[in-house]
N, C-alpha and C positions, 0 to 999 in steps of 0.2 A: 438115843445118840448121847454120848460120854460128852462133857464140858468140853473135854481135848479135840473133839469132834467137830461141836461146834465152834471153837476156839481157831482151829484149821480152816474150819468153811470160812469162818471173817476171814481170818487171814487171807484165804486163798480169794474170798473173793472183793478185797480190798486191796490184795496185790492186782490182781485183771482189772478195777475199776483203777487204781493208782497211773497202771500202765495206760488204761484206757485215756486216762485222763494228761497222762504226758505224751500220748498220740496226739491230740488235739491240741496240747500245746504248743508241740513241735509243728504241725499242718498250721494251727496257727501262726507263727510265727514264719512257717515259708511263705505262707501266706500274706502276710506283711511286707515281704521284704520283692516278693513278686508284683505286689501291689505297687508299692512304692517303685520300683522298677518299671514297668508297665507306666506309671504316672510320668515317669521322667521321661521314656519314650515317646509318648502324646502329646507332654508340653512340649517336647522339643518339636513333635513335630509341628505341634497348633502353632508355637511360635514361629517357626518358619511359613505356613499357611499364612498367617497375618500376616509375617514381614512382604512376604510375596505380592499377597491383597492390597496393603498400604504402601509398597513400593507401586504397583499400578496403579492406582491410586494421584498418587503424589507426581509420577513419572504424568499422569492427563493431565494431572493439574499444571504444574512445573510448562506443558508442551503448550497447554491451551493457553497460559500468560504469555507465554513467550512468540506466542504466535499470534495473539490476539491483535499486535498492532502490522503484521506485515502486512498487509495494504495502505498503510500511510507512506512509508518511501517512496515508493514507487507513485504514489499521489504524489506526494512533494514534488518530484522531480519533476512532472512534466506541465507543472505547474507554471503560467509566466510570470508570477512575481517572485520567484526564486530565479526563474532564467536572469530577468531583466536584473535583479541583485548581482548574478554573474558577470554582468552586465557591465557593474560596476554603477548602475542607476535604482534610484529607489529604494534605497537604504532604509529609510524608516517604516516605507510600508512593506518590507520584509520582515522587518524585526516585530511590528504588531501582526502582520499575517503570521506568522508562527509564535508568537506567543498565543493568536486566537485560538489554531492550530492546538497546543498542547492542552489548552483548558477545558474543548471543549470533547479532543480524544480519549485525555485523562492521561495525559503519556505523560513521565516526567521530566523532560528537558529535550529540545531539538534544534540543532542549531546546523549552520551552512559554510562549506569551507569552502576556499577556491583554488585553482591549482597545484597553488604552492601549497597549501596544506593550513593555511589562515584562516580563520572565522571570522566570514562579515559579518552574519547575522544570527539572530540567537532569540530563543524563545524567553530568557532572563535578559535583554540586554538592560533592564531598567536597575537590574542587581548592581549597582555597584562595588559590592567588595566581591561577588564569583559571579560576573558576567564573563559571558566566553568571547563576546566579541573582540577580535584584536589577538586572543588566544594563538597560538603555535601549536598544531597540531598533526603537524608534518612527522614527527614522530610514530604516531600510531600507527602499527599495522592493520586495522581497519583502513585506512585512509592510503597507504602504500599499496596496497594491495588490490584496493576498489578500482584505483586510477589504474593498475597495472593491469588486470585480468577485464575492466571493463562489467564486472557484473555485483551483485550485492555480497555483501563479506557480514559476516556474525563476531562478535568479540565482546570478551567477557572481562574487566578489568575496574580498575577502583582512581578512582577520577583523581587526577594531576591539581585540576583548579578548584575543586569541592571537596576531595577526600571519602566522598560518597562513592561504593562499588554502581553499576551496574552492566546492562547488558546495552550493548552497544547494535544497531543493526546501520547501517551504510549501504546508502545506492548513489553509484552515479547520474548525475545531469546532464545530458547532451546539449549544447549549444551548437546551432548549426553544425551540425553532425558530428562532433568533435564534445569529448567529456571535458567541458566545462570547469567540473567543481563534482562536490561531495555534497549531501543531504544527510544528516545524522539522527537519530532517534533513539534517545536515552533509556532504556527503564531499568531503573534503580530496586522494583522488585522488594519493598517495605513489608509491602500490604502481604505477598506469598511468607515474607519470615517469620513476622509476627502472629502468624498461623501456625506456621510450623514450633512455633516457640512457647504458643498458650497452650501445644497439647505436652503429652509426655512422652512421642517418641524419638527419638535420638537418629536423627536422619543428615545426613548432609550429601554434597556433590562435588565431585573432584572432576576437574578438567584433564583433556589429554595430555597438560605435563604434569599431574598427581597434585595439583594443588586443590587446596579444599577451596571453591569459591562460593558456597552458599552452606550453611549447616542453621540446624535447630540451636547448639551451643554457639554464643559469641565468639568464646574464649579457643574454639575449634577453628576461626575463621583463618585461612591463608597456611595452614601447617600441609606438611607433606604427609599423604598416605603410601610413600611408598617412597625410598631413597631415589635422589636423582643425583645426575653427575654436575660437579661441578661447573662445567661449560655451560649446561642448558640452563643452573641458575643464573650465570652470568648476563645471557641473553634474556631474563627474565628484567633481572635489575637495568637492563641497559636500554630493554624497550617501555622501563617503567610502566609496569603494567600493573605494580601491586607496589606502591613507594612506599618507604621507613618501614617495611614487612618483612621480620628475619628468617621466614618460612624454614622452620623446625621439622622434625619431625614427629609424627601422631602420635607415634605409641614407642615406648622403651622398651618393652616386649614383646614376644608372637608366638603363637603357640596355635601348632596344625594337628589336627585329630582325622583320621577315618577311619568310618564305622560303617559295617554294612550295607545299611538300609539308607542311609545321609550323604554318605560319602565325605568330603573333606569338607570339615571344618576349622573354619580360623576366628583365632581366639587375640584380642588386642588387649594390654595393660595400659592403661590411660591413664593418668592423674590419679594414679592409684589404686584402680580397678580394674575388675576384667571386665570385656563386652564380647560378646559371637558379634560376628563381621560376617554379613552377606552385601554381595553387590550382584546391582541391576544394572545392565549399560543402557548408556543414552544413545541410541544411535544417529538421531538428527544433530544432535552436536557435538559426538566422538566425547561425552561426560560419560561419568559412571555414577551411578545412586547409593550411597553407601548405609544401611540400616543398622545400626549397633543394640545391641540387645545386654543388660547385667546380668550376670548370675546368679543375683539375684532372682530376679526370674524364673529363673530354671530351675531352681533351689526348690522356692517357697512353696510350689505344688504337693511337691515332691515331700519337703516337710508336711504340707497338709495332709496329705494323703498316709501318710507314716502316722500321723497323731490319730487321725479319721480311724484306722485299719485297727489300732489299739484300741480307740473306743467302741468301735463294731465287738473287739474281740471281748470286751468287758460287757457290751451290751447281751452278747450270744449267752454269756452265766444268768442274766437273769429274764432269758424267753418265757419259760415254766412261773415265773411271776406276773409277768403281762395276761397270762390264758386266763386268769381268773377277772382279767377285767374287757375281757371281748364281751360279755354279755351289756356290761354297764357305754361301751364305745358303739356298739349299737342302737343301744338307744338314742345313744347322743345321735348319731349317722340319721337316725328315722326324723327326729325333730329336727335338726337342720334342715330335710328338705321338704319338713313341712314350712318351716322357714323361707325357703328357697323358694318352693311355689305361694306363699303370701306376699313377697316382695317382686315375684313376676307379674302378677295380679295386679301391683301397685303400680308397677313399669306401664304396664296397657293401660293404664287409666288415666295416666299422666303424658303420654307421649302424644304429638302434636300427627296423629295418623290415627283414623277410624277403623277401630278393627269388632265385629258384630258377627255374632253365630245365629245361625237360621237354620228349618228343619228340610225336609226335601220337599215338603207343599210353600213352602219363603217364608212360615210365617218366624220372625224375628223371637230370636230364646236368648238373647246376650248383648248389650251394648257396653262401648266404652264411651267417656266422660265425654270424648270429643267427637265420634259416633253424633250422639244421641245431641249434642250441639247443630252440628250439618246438618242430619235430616230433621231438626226440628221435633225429635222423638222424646216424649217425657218417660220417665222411670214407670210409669201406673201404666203406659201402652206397651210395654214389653211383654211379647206372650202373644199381641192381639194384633199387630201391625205383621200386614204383609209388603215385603221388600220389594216385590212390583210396583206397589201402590205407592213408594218414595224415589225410584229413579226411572229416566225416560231411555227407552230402547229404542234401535234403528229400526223401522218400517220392516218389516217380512225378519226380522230376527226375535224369536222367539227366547225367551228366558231359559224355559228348559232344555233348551241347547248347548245352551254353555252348562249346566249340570250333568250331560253325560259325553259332553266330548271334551278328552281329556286334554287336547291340545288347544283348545279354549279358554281352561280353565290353569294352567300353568301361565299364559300370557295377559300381559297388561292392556285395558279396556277403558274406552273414555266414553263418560254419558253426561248427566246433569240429572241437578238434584229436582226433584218435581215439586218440592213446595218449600222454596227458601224460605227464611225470617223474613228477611227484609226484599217487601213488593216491589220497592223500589229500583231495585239492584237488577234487578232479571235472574235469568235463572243461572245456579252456581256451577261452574264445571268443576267432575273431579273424574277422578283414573280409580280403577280399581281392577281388584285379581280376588280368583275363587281357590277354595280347596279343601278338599276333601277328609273331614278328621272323623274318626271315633271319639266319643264323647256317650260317656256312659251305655256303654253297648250300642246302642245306634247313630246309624251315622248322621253327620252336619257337615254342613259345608261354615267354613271360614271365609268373610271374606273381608280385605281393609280399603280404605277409602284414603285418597289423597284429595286435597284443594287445590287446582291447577289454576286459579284465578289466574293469578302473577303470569306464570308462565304464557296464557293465552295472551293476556296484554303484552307481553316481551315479545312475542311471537305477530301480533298485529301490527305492533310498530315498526317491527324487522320488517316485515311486507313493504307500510309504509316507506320505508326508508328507503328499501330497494327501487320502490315505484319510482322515487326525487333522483336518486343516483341515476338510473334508465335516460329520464326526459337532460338530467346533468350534462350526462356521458353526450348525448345526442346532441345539446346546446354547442359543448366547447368543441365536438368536431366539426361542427360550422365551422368553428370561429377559426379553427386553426386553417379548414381549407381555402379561405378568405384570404387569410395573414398570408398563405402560400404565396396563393396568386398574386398577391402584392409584391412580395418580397422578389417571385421571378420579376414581376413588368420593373422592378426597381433596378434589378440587376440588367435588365436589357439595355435600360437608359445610360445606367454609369457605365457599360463594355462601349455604346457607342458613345460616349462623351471621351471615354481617354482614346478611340479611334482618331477623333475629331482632333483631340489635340495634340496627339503626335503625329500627324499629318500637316498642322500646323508647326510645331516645333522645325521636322526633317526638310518642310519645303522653303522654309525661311529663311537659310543659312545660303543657299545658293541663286535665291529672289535679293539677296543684300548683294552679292555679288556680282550679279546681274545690272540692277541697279547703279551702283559701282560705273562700269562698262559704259549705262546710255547714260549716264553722267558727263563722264568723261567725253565719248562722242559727242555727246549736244555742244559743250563745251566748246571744243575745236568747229564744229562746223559754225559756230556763232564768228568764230574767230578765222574761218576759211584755213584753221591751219588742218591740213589732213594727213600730218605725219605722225604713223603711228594707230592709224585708225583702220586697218586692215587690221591692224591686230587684238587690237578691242574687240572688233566684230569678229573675228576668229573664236576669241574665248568668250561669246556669247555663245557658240554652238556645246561645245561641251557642257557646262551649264544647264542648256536645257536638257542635254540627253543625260544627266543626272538627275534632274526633277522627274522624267521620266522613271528612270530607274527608281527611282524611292517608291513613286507610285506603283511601280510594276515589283518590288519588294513585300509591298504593303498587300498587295492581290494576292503574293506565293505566300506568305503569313497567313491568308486566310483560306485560301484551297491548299494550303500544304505541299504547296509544287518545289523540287528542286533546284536549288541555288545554283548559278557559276561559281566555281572553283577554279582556279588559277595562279600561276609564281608569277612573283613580279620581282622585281629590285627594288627595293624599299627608298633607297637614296634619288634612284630616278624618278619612281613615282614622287616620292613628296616635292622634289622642282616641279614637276609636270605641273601638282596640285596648288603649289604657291605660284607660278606661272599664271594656273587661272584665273588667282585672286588679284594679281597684280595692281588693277588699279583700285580693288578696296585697300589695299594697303598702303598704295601712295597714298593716299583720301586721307587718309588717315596717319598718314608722316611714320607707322610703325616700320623699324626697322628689323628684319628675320633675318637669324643666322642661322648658319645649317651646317653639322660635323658629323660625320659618319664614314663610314667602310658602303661602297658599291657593289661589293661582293656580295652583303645582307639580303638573303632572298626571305619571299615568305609564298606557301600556299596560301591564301587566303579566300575569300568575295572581294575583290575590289571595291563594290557599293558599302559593302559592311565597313569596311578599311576605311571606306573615306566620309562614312557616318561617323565614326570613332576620330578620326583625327582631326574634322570639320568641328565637333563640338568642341574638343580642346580648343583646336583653334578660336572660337569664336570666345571662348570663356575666355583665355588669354586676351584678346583684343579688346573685350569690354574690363580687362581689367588695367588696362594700361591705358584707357579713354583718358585720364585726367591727368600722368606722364607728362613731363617736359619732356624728355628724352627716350620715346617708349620704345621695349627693346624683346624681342621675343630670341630665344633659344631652342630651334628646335635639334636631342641630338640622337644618336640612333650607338649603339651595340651589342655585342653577340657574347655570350656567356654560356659554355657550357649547352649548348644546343637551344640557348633560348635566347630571343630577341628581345632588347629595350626600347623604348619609342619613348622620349622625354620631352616635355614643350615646358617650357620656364620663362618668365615676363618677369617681370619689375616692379610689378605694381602695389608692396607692400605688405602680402601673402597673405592666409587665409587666419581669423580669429579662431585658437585654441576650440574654443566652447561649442562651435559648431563644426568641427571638422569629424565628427563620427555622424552630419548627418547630410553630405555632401552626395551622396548618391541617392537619397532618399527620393522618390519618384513627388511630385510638384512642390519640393525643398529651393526657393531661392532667395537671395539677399536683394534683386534688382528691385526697380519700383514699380508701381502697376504699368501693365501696358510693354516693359522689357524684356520678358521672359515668362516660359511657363512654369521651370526649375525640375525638364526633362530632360536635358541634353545629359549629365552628365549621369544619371540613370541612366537611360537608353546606351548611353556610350557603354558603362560599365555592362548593362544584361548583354552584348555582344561582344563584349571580350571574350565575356565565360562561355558564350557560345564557341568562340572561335578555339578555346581552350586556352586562354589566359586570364589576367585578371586588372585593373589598373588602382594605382594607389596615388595619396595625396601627400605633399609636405612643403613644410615651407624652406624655401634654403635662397639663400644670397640677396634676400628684401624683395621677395616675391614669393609666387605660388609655382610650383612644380608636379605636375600631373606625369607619372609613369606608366606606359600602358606595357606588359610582358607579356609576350606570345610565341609558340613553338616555331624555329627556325625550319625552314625547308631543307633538304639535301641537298651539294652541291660536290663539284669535282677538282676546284682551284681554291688556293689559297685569298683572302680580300685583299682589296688593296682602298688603303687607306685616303680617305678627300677630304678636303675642310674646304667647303661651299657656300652657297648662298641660296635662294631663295626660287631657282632655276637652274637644269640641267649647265655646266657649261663644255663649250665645244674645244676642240682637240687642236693645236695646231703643230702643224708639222706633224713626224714621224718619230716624234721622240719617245714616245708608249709613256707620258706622264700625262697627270690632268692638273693642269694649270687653276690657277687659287678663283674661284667665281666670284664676286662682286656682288653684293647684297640688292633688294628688291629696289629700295630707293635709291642708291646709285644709280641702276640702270634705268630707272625715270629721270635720273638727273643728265645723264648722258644722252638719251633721245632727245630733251629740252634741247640741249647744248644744238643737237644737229638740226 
């Protein structure tokens, strides 16, 4: 072969390796650039997997703080020293019941608002520069909205009197069936930010009108994620929900991509930077979870991966220089795990678990440090000890049972050890498991030892303890069936002791009137004068057929039998009624005036009716006992399909401080021996029976008792009377009723005759 020959072969075959070799550069370099590619696809996607991950995540977190206190409202509410606060009583033990309240929930603020939207009480009332008590809070829609819809309301805002955001939750208080007031419970949600804020990722939450109310960044707090219309900020600033806040918007930027596999992505320019923008919705509270990601991010893999794929490609030139040292990386490889098994070696000799190789006859061929401690086994008997001979087996279970059945020998086994150290101890329990190894061509069994001392004692005293809870359990259900029994024969006594004395109350008021009557007869017949004494003894008979009637009330109250129902004339009956008191009322120099309409009907109980007007009555009368000139008003009318019944004295009227507890069942000012302080109780539970109600006030230097109850239907227009104390009679044919004369007149007038 000619030089030019060989000159060509280089050539030719330095052009094929040349090309060969910018084959490779080039697969190289797609290589790279698919790589890098490929990388960006996976970070984006892994970044969206985590965001995903850490928005659910965040979204449990976020739902479990936020939920963590909803059973306190609804505690509060139906609490009674929050009622009685509504109440308008008990003012300081509200404000320490909810301060205990908050300290020992962990809730940050909880305070109590009442109709109008005011805060009596408060879990800070001791704060004096941001206590809420006193506060106006009639503003919030929390609080408009709780009162208006009746049920609990959620709100998210930044505090008017603290400046501090939080989450607001609101329930209504029912007061005798009517919402009362507000219960409020603060969290402020510190603890959730500062979590969010020690890590690195860039998270916040925007509310349903896009405002951010929680984020990881400060400086992100209250901006708009999304343009809103003028109006809706308006009503933001006006329900003050976010004050001295010029809620801006997020981002100056936006920018939307889709792509195949991702679909649309949004991209935000913040403060300078880009972020990928994914949201989660909240759907318990119409929020959105907003996760922002830099591109950084997305980048820097992407970079690694680009650097990585260069140096791989620099690494691939020198493979053919590695080969000459696989023989030398080998050796290394062999020693290592000789390494590796003299440092496993050292593990079992150190670890607090018996683990001992034996042959298929037991006798022991291998201990560990702590082995050879439990059984008491020294180093010079290994080889010579049989593993029989050191633990005790149950009765009819043979050793070599558990060496060929395999499901023996996979599970855990308790025995004890047969010849502890210490005689004193008794003997040691431990657990142990077998198993089956090759070990120098023939086989062993493996097996390790555990010390269950502890655990048998933890397990003795458990017994223990269950035995004491048993005989516990058994004591205090005596004691509760004892307390039972108690409690009913307690409750028998007080049902018949308030029998007893509303029996006395209702029979007393017509035994005084009674009395009255043989007063006045004995009187006259001392004096042979007997004018007038038909009529005494007349209104002795009604009298009693009302003590009757009360009694015969009292029997349908307790078999549940049917009432009479009946219309009457209200203006007739009460002459009828003041007629029969006639001479308690001389007796006692009171003068009664009576103005009303004759037309006033009512369905009513007549005994009911004149329980109810018999106690005013008698209140009245004991309250003008000391009167120079005692003067009763009794006046009657009709409103709108409903009747008034007014009795008003002179007597001075009732002291401020106790007039919310006038109906209170044995409530009275009299002195022992004058009262039980049931009539006007009793009076009031039969209004509401009857479907009215009676109220109290003081007007014209007396006491004024109103009792309002449903008029009857009727077919004539009233006709107007101003009377006295007894129907009066008609004269002539003239169709008017002439003007009647008061009680004591017409005592004065019999005298005369």
């Amino acid at each position: 072969m000619s030089l030019s020959d060989v000159h060509h072969q280089t050539f030719s075959e330095s052009s094929v390796e040349g090309r060969r070799w910018l084959y490779w550069r080039l697969l190289l370099v797609a290589l790279v650039v698919c790589l890098t590619g490929l990388a960006g696809v996976i970070q984006l996607s892994h970044l969206m997997e985590e965001n995903a991950k850490s928005a659910t995540l965040l979204k449990g977190t976020l739902h479990s703080e936020l939920s963590r206190f909803d059973y306190l409202p609804e505690l509060l509410s139906v609490d009674d020293r929050v009622k009685n606060r509504l109440q308008r009583r008990d003012a300081g033990v509200a404000n320490r019941y909810l301060a205990f309240v908050t300290a020992t929930s962990e809730a940050n603020k909880i305070f109590l608002l009442d109709r109008q939207g005011i805060a009596i009480a408060s879990s800070n009332y001791q704060d004096e520069a941001h206590s809420f008590v006193g506060q106006d809070y009639s503003f919030r829609p929390y609080f408009s909205e709780t009162v208006d819809s009746g049920r609990r309301q959620y709100y998210f805002g930044k505090g008017v009197t603290t400046g501090i955001p939080g989450f607001f939750i609101a329930e209504p208080v029912s007061v005798n069936g009517e919402i009362g007031g507000v219960v409020v419970v603060k969290l402020e949600l510190s603890e959730l930010l500062d979590s969010w804020r020690a890590t690195r990722d860039l998270v916040l939450v925007a509310d349903s009108q896009n405002v951010v109310i929680l984020s990881s960044q400060e400086r992100w707090m209250y901006r708009l994620v999304d343009s809103v219309p003028e109006l809706q900020l308006a009503q933001i600033r006006l329900a003050r929900q976010f004050p001295d806040e010029s809620h801006a918007l997020m981002y100056t930027a936006q920018l939307r991509l889709t792509l195949p596999i991702f679909g649309i992505l949004s991209f935000w320019y913040v403060d300078g930077h880009w972020y990928l923008v994914e949201a989660f919705p909240l759907p318990s509270q119409d929020w959105r979870l907003i996760h922002l990601v830099t591109i950084q991010q997305l980048l820097e893999p992407m970079l690694y991966v680009l650097l990585s794929s260069l140096v791989l490609a620099t690494l691939a030139w020198s493979l053919l220089r590695e080969r000459a040292k696989k023989l030398g990386l080998r050796r290394m490889v062999q020693e290592a795990e000789v390494r590796r098994l003299q440092d496993l070696q050292r593990l079992i000799d150190d670890i607090h678990i018996g683990v001992l190789l034996f042959d298929h006859q037991g006798i022991v061929r291998s201990v560990n440090r702590y082995a050879g401690n439990l059984l008491q086994l020294e180093p010079s008997l290994v080889g010579e000890t049989d593993i029989r001979d050191q633990l005790l087996f149950d009765e009819g279970v043979k050793f070599c049972e558990f060496l060929v059945d395999p499901q023996r020998t996979l599970q855990y086994h308790e025995t004890c050890v047969r010849h502890p150290r210490d005689s004193d101890a008794g003997v040691i329990p431990v657990m142990f498991a077998l198993a089956e190894v090759e070990y120098a061509d023939s086989p062993r069994y493996l097996m390790t030892l555990v010390n269950i001392t502890k655990r048998k004692r933890a397990e003795d005293a458990l017994w223990e303890l269950n035995e004491s809870l048993e005989s516990t359990v058994l004591e205090r259900t005596r004691e509760l069936e004892q307390a039972q029994q108690a409690l009913v024969q307690k409750s028998k006594t007080l049902a018949l002791g308030n029998m007893a004395a509303t029996i006395v109350h209702e029979l007393s008021q017509p035994l005084s009137a009674v009395n009255s009557s043989v007063a006045a007869i004995e009187h006259k017949s001392l004096q042979q004068n007997w004018i007038g004494v038909g009529e005494s003894v007349a209104r002795l008979k009604p009298l009693a057929t009302k003590m009757a009637k009360v009694v015969q009330m009292l029997k349908n109250f307790s078999y549940e039998d049917a009432e009479d129902v009946e219309s009457v004339a209200l203006l007739t009956w009460i002459n009828r009624s003041l007629e029969e008191r006639r001479d308690q009322l001389a007796e006692k120099g009171v003068q009664v005036r009576v103005e009303g309409s004759a037309a006033i009907e009512l369905r009513v109980s007549l005994l009911k009716l004149d329980l109810v007007f018999s106690n005013l009555l008698a209140n009245a009368l004991d309250a003008v006992e000391k009167v120079a000139s005692p003067v009763i008003d009794v006046t009657l009318s009709e409103h709108e399909k409903v009747v008034s019944l007014s009795v008003q004295d002179n007597g001075g009227g009732i002291d401020e401080a106790i007039m919310g507890q006038l109906f209170s069942p044995y409530f009275t000012t009299k002195g022992i021996g004058k009262g039980l302080g049931l009539g006007l109780s009793i009076a009031n539970e039969i209004a509401q029976q009857l479907g009215g109600s009676i109220s109290a006030s003081n007007r014209n230097g007396g006491a004024c008792f109103t009792v309002t109850l449903p008029a009857a239907a009727r077919s004539q227009e009233p006709e107007v009377l101003s009377g006295v104390g007894q129907p009066s009679e008609q004269h002539g044919d003239s169709g008017k009723s002439p003007s009647s004369k008061n009680v004591s007149e017409r005592q004065h007038d019999q005298s005369a005759q």
